[in-house]
C-alpha positions as CSV (number, residue, x, y, z in Angstrom):
1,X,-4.2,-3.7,18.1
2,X,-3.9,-1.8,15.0
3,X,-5.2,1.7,14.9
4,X,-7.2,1.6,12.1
5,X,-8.7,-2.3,13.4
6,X,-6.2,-4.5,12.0
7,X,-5.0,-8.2,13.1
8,X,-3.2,-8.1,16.8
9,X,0.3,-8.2,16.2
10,X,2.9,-10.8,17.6
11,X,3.7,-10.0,20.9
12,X,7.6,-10.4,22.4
13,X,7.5,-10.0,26.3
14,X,9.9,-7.9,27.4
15,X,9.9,-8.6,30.9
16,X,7.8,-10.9,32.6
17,X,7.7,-10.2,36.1
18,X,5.6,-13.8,36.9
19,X,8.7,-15.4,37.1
20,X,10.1,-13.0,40.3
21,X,9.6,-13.9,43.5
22,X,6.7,-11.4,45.2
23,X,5.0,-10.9,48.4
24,X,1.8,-13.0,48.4
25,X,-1.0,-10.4,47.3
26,X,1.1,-8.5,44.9
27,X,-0.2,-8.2,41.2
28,X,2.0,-9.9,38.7
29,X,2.7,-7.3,35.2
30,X,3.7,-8.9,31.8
31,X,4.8,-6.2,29.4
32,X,4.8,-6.5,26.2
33,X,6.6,-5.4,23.2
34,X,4.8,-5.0,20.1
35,X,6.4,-5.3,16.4
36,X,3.5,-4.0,14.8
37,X,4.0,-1.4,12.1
38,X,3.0,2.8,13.0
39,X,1.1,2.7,9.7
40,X,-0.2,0.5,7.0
41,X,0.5,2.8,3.7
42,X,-1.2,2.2,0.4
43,X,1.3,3.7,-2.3
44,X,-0.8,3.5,-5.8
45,X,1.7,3.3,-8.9
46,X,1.6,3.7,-12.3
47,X,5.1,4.1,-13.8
48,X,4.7,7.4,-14.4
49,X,7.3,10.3,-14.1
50,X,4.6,11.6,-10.8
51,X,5.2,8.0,-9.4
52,X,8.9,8.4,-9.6
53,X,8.4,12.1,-8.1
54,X,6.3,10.6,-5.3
55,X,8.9,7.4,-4.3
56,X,11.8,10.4,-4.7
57,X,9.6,13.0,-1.8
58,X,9.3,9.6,0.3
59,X,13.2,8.9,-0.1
60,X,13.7,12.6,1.4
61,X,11.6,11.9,4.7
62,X,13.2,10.6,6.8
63,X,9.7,9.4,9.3
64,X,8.3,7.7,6.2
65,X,11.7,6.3,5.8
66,X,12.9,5.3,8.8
67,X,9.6,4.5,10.6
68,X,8.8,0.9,11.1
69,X,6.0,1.6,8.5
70,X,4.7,-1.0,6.3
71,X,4.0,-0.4,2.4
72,X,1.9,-2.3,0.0
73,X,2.6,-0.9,-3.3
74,X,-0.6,-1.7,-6.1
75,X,-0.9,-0.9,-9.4
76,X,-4.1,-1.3,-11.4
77,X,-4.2,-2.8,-15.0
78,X,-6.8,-1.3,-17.4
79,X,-9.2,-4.5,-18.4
80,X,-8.9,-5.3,-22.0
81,X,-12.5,-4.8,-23.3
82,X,-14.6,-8.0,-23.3
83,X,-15.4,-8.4,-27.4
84,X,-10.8,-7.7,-27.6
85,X,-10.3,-10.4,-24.4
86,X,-12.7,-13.1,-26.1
87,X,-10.1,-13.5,-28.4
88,X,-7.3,-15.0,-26.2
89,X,-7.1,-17.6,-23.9
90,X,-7.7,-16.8,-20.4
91,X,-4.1,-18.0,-19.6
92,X,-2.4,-15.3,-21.9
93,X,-4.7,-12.5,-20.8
94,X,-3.4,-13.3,-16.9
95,X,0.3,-13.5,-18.4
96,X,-0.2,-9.8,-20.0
97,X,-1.8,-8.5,-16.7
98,X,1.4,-9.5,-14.7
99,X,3.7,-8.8,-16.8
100,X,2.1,-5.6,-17.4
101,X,1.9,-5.2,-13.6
102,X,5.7,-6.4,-13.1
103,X,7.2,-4.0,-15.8
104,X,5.4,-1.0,-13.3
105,X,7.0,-3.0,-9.9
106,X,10.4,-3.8,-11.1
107,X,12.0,-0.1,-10.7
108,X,10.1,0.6,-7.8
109,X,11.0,-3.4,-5.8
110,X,14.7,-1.9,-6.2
111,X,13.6,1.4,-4.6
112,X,12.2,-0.3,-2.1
113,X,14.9,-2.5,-1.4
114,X,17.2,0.2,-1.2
115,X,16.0,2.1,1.7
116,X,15.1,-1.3,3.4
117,X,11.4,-0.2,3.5
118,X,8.8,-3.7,4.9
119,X,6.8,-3.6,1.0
120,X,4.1,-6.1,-0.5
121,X,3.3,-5.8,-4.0
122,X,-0.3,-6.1,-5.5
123,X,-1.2,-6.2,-8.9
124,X,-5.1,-5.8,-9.8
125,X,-7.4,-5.6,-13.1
126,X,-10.0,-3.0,-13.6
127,X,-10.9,1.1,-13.3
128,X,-7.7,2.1,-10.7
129,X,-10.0,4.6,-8.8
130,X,-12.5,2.0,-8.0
131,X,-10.0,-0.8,-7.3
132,X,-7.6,2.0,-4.9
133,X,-10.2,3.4,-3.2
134,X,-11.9,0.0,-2.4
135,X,-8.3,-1.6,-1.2
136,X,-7.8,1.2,0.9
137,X,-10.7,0.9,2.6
138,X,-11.0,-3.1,2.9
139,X,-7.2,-3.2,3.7
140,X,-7.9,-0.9,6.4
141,X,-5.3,1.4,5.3
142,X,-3.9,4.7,7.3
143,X,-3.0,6.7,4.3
144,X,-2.9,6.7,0.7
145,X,0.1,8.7,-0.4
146,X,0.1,8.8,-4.2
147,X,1.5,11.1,-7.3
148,X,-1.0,13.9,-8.2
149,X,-1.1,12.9,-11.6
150,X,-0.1,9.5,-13.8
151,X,-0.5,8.1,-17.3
152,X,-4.6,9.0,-18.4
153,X,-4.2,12.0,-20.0
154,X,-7.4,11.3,-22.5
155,X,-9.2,9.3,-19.6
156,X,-8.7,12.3,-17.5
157,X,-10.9,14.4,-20.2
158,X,-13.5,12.0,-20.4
159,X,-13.8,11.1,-16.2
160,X,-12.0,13.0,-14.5
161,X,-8.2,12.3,-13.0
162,X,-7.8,9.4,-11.4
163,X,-7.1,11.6,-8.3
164,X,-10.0,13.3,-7.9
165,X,-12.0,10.0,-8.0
166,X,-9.6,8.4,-5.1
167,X,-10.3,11.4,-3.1
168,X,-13.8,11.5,-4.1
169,X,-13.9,7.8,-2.8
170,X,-11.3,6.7,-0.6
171,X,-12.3,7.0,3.3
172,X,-8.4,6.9,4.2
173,X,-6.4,10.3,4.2
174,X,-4.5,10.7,1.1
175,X,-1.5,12.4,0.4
176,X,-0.7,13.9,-2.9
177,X,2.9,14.3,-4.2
178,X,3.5,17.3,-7.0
């Protein structure tokens, strides 16, 4: 089972000893190999240069690299404010949030790719340190491993970086990349 309570993985045997003949009164062993990944890693993006800093410090570690880790990259679109949205269809507002989300995956899918790193990609509306903090947690996430700072300068002044709110509320270890 997954450390942190995840789904049982698929399990290969490896060597099922049932099928040898044995003295009667012997115990029979099936071993198993599991393919379940050492960590379920949340990587919030922006775009930002501190994104591209924090996918660069991963590319240098090799155990991040290299491990059978899994990734879910997710980046959080800013809701349009409600009196601004009522003034397009619903069907263009989801077209702008994943194009949006898309033009912040599209550098990193090829990063990814790359270094042949297992990644899913999640694009979500709303206020990032909410929506991060509560994926972590629900996904039942290891770690968090993030870029220290990202593209709200002016939100930053008015509530605080988004960092400090993901470490204020995420339950998961997070990592911060300089």
């Amino acid at each position: 089972m997954h450390g942190r309570g995840g789904a049982s993985p698929a399990r290969t045997p490896l060597l099922n000893l049932d099928q040898a003949p044995s003295p009667a009164g012997c115990v029979h062993w099936l071993i198993y190999l599991t393919k379940e990944p050492l960590m379920k890693i949340l990587l919030p993006v922006d775009g930002s240069p501190y994104t591209k800093r924090m996918l660069a410090w991963l590319a240098t570690h090799d155990e991040w690299v290299k491990g059978d880790h899994h990734f879910t990259v997710l980046t959080v679109v800013p809701l349009i404010p409600p009196h601004a949205a009522a003034m397009f269809p619903a069907d263009q507002l989801k077209s702008y949030y994943e194009d949006t989300a898309e033009s912040v995956f599209k550098p990193i899918r090829k990063f990814m790719a790359k270094h042949d790193m297992a990644t899913a990609y999640v694009g979500k509306t709303g206020h990032a340190p909410d929506v991060i903090a509560k994926m972590a947690d629900k996904g039942k996430f290891d770690m968090v491993i993030m870029g220290s700072h990202g593209h709200g300068n002016l939100m930053n002044l008015v509530m605080g970086s988004v960092t400090n709110q993901v470490l204020a509320r995420c339950k998961a270890p997070v990592l911060l990349v300089r």
